[in-house]
One Martini backbone bead per residue (centre of mass of N, CA, C, O) as a GRO file, in nm:
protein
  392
    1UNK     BB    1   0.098   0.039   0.019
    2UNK     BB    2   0.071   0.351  -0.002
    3UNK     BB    3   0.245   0.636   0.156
    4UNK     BB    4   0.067   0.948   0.215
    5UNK     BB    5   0.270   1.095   0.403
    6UNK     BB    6   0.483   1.103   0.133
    7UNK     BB    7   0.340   1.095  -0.144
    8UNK     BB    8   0.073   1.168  -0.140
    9UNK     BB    9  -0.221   1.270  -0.376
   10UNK     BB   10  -0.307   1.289  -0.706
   11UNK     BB   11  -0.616   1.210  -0.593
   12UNK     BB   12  -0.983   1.227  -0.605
   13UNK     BB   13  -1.305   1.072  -0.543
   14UNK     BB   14  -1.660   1.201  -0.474
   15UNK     BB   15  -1.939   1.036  -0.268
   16UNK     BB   16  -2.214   1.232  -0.190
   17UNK     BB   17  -2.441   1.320   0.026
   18UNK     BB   18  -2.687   1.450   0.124
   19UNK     BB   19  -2.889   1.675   0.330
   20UNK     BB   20  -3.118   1.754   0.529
   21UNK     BB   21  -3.457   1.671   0.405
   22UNK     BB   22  -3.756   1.620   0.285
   23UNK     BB   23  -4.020   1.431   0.215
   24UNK     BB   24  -3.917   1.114   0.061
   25UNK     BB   25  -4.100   0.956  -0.212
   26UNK     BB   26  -4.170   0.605  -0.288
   27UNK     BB   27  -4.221   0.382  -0.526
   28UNK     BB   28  -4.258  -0.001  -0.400
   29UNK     BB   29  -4.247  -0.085  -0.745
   30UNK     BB   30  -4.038   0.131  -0.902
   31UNK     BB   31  -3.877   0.406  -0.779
   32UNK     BB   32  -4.048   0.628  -0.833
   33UNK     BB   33  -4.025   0.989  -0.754
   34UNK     BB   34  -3.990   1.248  -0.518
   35UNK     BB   35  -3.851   1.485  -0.418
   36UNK     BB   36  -3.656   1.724  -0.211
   37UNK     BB   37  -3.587   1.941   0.030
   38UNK     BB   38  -3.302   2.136   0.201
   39UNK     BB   39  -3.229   2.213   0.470
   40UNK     BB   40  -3.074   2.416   0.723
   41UNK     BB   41  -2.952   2.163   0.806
   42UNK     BB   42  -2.834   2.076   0.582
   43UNK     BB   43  -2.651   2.288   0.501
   44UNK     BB   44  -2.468   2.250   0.738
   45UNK     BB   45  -2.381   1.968   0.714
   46UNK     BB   46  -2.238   2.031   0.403
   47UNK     BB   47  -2.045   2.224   0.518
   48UNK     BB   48  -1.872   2.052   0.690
   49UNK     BB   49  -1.788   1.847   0.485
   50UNK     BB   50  -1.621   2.084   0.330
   51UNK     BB   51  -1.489   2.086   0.541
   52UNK     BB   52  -1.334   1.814   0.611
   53UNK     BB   53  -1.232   1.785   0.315
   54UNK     BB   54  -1.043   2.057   0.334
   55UNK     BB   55  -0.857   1.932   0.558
   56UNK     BB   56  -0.800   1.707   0.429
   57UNK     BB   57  -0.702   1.782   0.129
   58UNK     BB   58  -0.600   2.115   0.104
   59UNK     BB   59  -0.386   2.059   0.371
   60UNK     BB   60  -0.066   2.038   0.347
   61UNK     BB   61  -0.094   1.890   0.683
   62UNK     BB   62  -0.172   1.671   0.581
   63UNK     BB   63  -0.165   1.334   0.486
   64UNK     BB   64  -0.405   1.435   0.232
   65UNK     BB   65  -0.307   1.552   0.052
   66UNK     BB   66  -0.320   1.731  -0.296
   67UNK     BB   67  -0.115   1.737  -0.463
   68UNK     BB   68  -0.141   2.106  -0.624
   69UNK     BB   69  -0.376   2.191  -0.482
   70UNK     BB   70  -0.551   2.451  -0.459
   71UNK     BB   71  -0.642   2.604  -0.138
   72UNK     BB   72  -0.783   2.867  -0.120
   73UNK     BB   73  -0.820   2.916  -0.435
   74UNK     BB   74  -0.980   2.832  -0.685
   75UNK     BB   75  -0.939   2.576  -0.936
   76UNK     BB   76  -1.181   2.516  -1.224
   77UNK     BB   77  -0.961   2.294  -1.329
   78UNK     BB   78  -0.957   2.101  -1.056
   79UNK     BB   79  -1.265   2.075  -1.077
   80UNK     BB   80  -1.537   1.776  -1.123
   81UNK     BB   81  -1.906   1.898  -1.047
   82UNK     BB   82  -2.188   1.662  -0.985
   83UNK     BB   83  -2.541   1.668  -1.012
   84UNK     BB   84  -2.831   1.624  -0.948
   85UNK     BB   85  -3.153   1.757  -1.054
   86UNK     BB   86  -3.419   1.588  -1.019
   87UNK     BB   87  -3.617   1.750  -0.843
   88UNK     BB   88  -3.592   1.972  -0.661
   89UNK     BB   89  -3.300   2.021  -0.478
   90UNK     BB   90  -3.112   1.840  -0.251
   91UNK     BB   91  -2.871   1.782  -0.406
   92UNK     BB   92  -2.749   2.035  -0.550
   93UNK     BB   93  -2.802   2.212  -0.282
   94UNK     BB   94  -2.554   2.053  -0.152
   95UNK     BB   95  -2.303   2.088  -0.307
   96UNK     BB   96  -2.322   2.416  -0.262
   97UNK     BB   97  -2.247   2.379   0.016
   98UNK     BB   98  -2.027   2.231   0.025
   99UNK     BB   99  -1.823   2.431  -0.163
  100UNK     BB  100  -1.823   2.609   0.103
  101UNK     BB  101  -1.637   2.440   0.273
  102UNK     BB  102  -1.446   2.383   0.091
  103UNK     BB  103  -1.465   2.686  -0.065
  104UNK     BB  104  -1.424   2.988   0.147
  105UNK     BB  105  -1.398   3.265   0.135
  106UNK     BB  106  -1.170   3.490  -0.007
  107UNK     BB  107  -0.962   3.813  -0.033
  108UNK     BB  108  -0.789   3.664  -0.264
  109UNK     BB  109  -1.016   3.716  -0.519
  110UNK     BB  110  -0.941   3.955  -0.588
  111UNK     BB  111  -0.949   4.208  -0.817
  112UNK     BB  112  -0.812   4.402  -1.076
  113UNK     BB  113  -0.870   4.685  -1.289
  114UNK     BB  114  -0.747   4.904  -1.507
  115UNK     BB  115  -0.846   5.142  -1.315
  116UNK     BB  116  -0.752   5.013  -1.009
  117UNK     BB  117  -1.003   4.835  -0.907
  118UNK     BB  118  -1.078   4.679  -0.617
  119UNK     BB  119  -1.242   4.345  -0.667
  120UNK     BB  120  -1.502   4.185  -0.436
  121UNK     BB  121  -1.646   3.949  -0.387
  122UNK     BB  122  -1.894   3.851  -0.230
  123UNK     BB  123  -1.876   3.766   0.086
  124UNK     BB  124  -1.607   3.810   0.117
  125UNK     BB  125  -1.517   3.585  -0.151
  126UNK     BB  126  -1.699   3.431  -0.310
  127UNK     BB  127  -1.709   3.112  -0.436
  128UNK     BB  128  -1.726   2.994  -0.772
  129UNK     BB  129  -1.852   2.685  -0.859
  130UNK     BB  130  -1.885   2.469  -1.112
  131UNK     BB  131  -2.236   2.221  -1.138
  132UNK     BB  132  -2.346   1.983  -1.296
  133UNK     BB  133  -2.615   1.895  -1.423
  134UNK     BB  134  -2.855   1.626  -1.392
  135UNK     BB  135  -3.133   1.521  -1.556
  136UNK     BB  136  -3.341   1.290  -1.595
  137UNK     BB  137  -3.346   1.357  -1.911
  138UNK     BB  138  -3.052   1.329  -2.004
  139UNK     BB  139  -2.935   1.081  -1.835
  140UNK     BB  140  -2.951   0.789  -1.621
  141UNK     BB  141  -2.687   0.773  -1.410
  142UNK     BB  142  -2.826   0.880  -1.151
  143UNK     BB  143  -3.119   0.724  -1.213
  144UNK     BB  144  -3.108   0.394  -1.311
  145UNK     BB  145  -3.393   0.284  -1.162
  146UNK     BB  146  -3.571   0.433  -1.349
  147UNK     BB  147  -3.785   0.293  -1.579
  148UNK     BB  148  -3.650   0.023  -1.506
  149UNK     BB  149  -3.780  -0.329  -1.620
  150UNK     BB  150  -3.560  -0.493  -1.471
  151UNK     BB  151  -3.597  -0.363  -1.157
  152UNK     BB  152  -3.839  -0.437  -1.115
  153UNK     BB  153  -3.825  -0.747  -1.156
  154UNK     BB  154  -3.602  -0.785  -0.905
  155UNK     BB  155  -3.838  -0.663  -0.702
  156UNK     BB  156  -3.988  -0.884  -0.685
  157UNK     BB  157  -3.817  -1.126  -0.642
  158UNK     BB  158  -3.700  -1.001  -0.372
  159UNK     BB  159  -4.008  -1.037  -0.222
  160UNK     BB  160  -3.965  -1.372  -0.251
  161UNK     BB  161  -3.738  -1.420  -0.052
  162UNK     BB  162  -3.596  -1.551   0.236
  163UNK     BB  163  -3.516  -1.264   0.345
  164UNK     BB  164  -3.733  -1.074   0.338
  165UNK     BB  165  -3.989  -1.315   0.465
  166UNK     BB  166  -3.819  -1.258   0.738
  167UNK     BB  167  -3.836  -0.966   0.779
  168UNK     BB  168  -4.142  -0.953   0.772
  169UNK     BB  169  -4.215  -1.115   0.992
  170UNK     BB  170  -4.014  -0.947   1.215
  171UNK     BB  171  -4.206  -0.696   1.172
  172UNK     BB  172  -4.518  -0.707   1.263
  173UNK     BB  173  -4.489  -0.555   1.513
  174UNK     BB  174  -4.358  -0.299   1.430
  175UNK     BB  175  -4.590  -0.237   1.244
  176UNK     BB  176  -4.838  -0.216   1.406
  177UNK     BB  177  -4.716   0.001   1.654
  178UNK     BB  178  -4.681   0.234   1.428
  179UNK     BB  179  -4.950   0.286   1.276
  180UNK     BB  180  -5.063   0.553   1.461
  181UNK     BB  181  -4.768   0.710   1.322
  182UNK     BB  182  -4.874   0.751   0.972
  183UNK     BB  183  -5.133   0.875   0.845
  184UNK     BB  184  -5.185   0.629   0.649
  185UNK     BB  185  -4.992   0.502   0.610
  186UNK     BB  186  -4.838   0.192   0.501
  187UNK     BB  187  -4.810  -0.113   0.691
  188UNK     BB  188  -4.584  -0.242   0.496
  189UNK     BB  189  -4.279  -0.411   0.422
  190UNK     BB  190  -4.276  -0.272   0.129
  191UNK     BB  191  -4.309   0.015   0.275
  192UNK     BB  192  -4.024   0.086   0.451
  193UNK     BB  193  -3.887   0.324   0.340
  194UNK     BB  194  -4.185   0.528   0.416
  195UNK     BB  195  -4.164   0.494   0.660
  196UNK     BB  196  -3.875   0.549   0.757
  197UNK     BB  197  -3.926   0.847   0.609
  198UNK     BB  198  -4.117   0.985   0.780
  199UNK     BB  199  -4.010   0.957   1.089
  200UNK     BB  200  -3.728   1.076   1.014
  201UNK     BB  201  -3.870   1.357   0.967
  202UNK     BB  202  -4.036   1.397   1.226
  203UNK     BB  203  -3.870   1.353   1.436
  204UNK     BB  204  -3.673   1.640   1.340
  205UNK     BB  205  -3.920   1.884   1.299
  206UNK     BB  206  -4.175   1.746   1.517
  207UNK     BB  207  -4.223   1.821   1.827
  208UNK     BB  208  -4.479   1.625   1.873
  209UNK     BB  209  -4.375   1.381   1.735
  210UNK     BB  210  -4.100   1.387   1.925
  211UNK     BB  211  -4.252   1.318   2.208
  212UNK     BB  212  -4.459   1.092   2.118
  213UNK     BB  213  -4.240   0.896   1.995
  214UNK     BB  214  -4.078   0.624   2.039
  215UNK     BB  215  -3.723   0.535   1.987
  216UNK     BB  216  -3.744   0.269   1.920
  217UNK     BB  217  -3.861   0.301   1.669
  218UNK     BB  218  -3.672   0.435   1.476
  219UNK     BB  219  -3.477   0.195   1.513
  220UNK     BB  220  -3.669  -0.015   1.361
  221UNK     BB  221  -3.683   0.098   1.119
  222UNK     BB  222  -3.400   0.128   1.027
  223UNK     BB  223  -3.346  -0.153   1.018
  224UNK     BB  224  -3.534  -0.257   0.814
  225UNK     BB  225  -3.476  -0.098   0.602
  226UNK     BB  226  -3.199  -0.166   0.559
  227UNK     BB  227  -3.287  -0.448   0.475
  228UNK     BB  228  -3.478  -0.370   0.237
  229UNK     BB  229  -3.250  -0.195   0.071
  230UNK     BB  230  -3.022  -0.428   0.029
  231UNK     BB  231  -3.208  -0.589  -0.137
  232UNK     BB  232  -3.294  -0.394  -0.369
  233UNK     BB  233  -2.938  -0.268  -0.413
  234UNK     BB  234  -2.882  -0.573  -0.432
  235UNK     BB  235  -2.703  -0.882  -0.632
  236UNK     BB  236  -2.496  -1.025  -0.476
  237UNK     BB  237  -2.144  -1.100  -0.459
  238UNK     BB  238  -2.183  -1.276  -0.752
  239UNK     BB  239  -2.352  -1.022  -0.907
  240UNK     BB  240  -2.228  -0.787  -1.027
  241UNK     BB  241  -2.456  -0.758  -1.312
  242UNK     BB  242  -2.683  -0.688  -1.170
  243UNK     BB  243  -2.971  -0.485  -1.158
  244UNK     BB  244  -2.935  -0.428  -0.873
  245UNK     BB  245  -2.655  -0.256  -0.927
  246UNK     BB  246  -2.745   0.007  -1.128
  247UNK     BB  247  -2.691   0.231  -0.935
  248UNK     BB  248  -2.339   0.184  -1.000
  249UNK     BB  249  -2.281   0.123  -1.284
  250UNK     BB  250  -2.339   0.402  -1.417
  251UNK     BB  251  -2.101   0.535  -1.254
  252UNK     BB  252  -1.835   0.424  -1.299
  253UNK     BB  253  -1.729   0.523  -1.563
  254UNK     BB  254  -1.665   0.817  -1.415
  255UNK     BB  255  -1.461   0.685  -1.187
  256UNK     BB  256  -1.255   0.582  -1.423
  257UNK     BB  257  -1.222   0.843  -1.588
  258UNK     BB  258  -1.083   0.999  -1.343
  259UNK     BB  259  -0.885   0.853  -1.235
  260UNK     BB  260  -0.737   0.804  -1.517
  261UNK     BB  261  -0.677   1.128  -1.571
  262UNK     BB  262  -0.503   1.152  -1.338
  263UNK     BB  263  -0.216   1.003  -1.466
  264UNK     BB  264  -0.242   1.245  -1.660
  265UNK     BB  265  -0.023   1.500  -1.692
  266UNK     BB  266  -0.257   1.704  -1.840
  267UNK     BB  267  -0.405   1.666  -1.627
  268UNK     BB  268  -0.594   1.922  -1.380
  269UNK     BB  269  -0.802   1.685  -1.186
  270UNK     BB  270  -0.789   1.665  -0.858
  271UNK     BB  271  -1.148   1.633  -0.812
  272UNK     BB  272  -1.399   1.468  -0.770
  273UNK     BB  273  -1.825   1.534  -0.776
  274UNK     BB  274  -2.059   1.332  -0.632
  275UNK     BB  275  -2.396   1.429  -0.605
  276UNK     BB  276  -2.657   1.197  -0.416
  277UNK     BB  277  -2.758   0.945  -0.325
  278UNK     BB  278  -2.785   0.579  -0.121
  279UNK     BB  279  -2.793   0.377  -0.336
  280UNK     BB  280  -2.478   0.341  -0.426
  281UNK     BB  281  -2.347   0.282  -0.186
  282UNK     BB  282  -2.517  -0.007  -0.154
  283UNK     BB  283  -2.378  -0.088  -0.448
  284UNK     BB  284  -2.061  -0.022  -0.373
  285UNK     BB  285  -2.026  -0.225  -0.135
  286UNK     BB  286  -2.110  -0.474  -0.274
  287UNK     BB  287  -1.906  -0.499  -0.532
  288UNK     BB  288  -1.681  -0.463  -0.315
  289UNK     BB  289  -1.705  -0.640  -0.054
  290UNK     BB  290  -1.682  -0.468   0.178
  291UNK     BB  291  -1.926  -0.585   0.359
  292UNK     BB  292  -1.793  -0.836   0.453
  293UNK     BB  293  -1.548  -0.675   0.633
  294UNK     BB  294  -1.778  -0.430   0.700
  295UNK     BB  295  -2.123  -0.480   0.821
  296UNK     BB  296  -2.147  -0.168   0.909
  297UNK     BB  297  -2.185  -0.113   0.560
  298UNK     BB  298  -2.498  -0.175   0.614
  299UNK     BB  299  -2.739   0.019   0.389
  300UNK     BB  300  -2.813   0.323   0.482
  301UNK     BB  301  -2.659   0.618   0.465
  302UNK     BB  302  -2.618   0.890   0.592
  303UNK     BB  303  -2.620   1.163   0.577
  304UNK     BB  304  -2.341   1.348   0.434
  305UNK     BB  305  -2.183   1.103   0.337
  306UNK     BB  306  -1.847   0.955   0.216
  307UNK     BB  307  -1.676   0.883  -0.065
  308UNK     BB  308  -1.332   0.763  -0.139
  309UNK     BB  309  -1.092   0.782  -0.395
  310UNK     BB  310  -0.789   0.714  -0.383
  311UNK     BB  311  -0.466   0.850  -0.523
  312UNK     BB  312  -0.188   0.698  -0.574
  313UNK     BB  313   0.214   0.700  -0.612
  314UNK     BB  314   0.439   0.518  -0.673
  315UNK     BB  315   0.716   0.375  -0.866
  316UNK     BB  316   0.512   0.188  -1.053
  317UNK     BB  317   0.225   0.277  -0.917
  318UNK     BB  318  -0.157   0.310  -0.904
  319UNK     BB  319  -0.358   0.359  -0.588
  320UNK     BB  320  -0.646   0.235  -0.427
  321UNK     BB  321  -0.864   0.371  -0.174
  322UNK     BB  322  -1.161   0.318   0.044
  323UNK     BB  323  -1.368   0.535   0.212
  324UNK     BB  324  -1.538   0.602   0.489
  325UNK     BB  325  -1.834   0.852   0.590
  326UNK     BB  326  -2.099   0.852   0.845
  327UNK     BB  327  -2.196   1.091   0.862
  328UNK     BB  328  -2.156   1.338   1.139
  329UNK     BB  329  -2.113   1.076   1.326
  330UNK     BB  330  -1.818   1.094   1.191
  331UNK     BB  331  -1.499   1.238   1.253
  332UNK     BB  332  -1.387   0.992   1.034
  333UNK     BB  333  -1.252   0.813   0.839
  334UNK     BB  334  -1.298   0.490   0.714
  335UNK     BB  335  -1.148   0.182   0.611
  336UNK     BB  336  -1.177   0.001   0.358
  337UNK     BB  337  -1.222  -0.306   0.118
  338UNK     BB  338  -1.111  -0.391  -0.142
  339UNK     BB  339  -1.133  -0.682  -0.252
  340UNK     BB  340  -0.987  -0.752   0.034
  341UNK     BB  341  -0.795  -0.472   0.028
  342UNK     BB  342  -0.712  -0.176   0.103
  343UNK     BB  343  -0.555  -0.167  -0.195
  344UNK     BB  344  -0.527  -0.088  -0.519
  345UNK     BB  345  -0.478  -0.119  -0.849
  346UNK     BB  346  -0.637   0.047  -1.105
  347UNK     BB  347  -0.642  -0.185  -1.304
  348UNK     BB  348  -0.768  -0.385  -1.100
  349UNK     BB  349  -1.048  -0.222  -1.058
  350UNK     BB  350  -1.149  -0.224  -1.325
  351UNK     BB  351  -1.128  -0.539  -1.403
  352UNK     BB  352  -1.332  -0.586  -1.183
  353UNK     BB  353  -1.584  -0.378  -1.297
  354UNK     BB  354  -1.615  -0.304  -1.595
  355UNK     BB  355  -1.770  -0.543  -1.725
  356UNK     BB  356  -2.047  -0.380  -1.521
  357UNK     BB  357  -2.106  -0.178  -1.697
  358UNK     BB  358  -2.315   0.143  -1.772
  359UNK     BB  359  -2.219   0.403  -2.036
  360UNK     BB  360  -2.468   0.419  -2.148
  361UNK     BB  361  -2.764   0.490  -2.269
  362UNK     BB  362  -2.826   0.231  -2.495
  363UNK     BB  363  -2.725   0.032  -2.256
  364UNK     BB  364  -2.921   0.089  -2.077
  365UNK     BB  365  -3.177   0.011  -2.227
  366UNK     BB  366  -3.094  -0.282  -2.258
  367UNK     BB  367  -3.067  -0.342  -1.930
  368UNK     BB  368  -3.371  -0.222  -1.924
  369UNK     BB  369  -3.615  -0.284  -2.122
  370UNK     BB  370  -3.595  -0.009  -2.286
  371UNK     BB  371  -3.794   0.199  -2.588
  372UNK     BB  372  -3.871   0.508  -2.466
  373UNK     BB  373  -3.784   0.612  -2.275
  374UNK     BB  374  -3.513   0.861  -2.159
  375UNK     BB  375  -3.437   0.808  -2.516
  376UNK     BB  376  -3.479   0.508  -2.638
  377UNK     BB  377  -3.624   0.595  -2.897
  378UNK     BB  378  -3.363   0.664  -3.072
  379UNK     BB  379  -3.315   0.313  -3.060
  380UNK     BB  380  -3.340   0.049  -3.272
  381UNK     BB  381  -3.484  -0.286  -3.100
  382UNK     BB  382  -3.679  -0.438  -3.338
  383UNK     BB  383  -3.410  -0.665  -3.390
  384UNK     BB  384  -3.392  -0.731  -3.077
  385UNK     BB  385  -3.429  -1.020  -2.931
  386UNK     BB  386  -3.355  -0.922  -2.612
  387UNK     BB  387  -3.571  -0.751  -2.659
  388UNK     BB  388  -3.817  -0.798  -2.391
  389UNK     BB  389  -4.056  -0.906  -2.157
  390UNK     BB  390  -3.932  -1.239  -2.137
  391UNK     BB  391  -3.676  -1.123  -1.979
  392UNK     BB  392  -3.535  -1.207  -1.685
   0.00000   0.00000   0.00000
């Protein structure tokens, strides 16, 4: 493994989740959604984690620093920043606050006019930086279990394993004793993600609702959702290039492709940030065996929470290692195992699930047995026999 407190890192990859906002229902049966919205506390909670973030990665005395990235004022030919936006506000205004304390005013940024006029960016050297946004009409990569006919039918299939029946049977005390405080949603154990996002949205922001649950029900939900989520987002690791898994699928060509950039002498992108949601961090800890290794990031990652991808180079190659941050609760990353490793080489990981990605619109189209929605109209399957309705 690299030591990166002599060598440096070369570069950073970041998969940050949002910070907390209004409540976000799933339809339990196909997973298109309705967004959420931001809460104050949410932006501060992105602020702390972009301040987190600047100490690990920006400050020289760290020994995390990113050899040659602008500490002070940003250079934005050195990050490369997107988010979600489709819907609601809560990706994209997490992203814009995250960088507010990743790189926050400063005097610096001051610049002289022709005619001697020394101008400061408003609220004392506010620092813009560009963040891609990406809608959910313009392809799928970021929300690509939406609309894909191929992972409805994996929740079918999911909801009738015996580890589902397990924990829907141990759940029916729980879910019963919950019913008072549902307001009338739906207390099957298909609706847990919304049982549980319920709960924890008025435990958070509603004084009367947060004095009269018991707390043991917050704790009880969220282990179930747990349970439930980790079902729905992941196909066993034995199953890399399952459908459960294209929550992180569509992912990777980016994630491969930033990284492979940073060892390009010419490439100037030395920290790459993609604000999603939390089912990604759930498929990629299944597919890189994280999971196996580490069962306490088994589940939904809370707000706020971050991976990071470092890049080291030692004398002869590029090794990456996986970090992990779960929300505010967390003062410090936790180091993760790729495939049982600490780090490994970046060929060695690409090797490993290149071969898994969904890189393309037109590919997501054939992997999720869609031909009208999202853009696959543009492209002709009706010579292609493996599109069809009856493909398991």
């Amino acid at each position: 493994m690299v030591n990166a407190t002599t060598a440096g890192l070369v570069g950073v990859v970041l998969l940050a989740r949002h910070g907390d906002r209004t409540e976000y229902n799933q339809d339990p049966y196909t997973y298109n959604s309705t967004q959420g919205y931001l809460t104050p506390l949410g932006s501060v909670q992105q602020f702390e984690l972009g301040s987190f973030l600047r100490s690990t990665y920006l400050n020289p005395d760290s020994p995390s620093y990113i050899q040659g990235i602008s500490a002070d004022v940003v250079d934005i030919d050195q990050l490369f920043v997107r988010a979600d936006s489709g819907g609601g506000n809560v990706i994209l205004d997490s992203a814009y606050a995250l960088l507010q304390g990743l790189y926050p005013p400063s005097p610096q940024t001051s610049f002289t006019l022709a005619n001697g006029t020394v101008v400061v960016p408003p609220l004392g050297g506010y620092q813009y930086v560009p963040v891609e946004s990406l809608e959910f009409w313009q392809a799928p990569s970021l929300t690509s279990w939406m609309d894909c006919n191929y992972f409805q039918l994996h929740l079918a299939r999911a909801n009738q394993t015996a580890e589902y029946l397990n924990a829907s049977s141990q759940a029916l005390p729980f879910l019963e004793s919950v019913r008072p405080y549902l307001n009338g949603i739906s207390n099957n154990f298909t609706n847990m993600w919304n049982i549980y996002d319920y709960i924890n949205v008025r435990y958070t922001h509603n004084k009367t609702f947060y004095e009269n649950l018991p707390e043991t029900l917050l704790y009880q939900a969220r282990h179930f959702a747990n349970i439930h989520q980790e079902l729905t987002f992941t196909d066993g690791v034995q199953l890399q290039n399952g459908i459960g898994q294209i929550a992180i699928r569509t992912v990777l060509p980016e994630i491969f492709a930033s990284l492979t950039n940073m060892t390009v002498p010419e490439n100037k992108v030395k920290l790459a940030i993609t604000e999603l949601d939390y089912k990604q961090f759930i498929s990629l800890f299944n597919v890189t065996n994280a999971t196996t290794y580490d069962p306490e990031v088994v589940g939904i990652p809370d707000y706020n929470s971050v991976v990071a991808l470092e890049l080291s180079k030692d004398t002869d190659h590029y090794e990456v290692s996986m970090k992990f941050k779960n929300g505010t609760n967390d003062k410090d990353f936790r180091q993760l195992k790729l495939f049982g490793n600490t780090s490994i080489t970046l060929p060695e990981l690409i090797q490993q699930l290149d071969w898994t990605t969904v890189n393309t619109t037109m590919s997501w189209c054939f992997s999720c047995n869609q031909t009208t929605l999202r853009g696959c109209s543009a492209y002709n399957f009706s010579q292609d026999p493996f599109i069809s309705g009856d493909r398991p």
